[in-house]
C-alpha positions in Angstrom: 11.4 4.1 -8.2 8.5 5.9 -6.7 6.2 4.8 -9.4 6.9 1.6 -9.0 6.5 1.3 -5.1 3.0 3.1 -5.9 2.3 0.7 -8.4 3.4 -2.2 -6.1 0.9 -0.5 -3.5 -2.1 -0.4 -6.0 -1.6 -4.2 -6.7 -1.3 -5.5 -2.9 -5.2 -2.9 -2.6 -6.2 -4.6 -5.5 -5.2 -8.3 -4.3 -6.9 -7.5 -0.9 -9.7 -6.1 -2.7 -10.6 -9.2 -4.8 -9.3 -12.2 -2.9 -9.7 -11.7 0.6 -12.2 -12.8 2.1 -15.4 -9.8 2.7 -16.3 -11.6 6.4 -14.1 -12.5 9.3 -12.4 -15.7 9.5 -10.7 -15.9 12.9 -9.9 -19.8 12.3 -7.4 -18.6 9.5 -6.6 -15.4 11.8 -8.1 -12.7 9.1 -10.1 -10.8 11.7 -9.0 -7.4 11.2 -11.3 -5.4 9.3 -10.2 -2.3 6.9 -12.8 -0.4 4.7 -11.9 0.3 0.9 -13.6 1.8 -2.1 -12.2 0.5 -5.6 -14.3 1.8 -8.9 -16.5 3.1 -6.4 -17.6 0.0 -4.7 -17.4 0.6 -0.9 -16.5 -3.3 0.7 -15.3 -4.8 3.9 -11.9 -7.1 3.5 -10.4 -9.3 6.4 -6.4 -9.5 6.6 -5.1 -11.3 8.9 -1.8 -9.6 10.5 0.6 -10.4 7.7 -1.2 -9.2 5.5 -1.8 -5.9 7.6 2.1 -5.7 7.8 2.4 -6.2 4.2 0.3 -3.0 4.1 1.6 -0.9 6.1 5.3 -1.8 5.2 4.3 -1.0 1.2 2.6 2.0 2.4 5.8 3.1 3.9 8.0 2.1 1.2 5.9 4.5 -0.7 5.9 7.4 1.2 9.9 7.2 1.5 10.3 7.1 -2.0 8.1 9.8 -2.9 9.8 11.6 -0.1 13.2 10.7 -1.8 12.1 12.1 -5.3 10.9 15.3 -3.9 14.4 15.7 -2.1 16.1 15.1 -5.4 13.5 17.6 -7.1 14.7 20.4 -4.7 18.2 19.8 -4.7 20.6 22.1 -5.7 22.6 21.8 -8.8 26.5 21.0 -8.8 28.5 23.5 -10.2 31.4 22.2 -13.0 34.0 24.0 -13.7 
């Protein structure tokens, strides 16, 4: 589960990366800027605020599943008798 929300995660970067736009366009509302490096390419990308919420909520869906797996890693074994 967690690699999948990761992987999820890596796509959205990836889509931002590629097919937003690198300059502001406040006429389709993508005026929030967010620095990102991919392959070592330092760019600019524009989201607008749905795609900022998309973000953050798969940034959070991430971190609360690789929060779930380490709970499961350190939980104790059941006993059967």
């Amino acid at each position: 589960m967690t690699i999948a929300a990761l992987a999820l995660f890596t796509l959205n970067e990836f889509r931002i990366y590629q097919f937003l736009p690198h300059a502001a366009e406040p006429a389709h509302g993508r005026i929030y800027g967010i620095w990102m490096q991919i392959f070592g390419e330092p760019a600019t990308a524009y989201l607008s605020i749905w795609d900022l919420a998309g973000r953050w909520a798969l940034a959070g869906v991430t971190f609360a599943c690789a929060l779930w797996a380490l709970a499961e890693t350190f939980e104790t074994a059941r006993a059967e008798k």
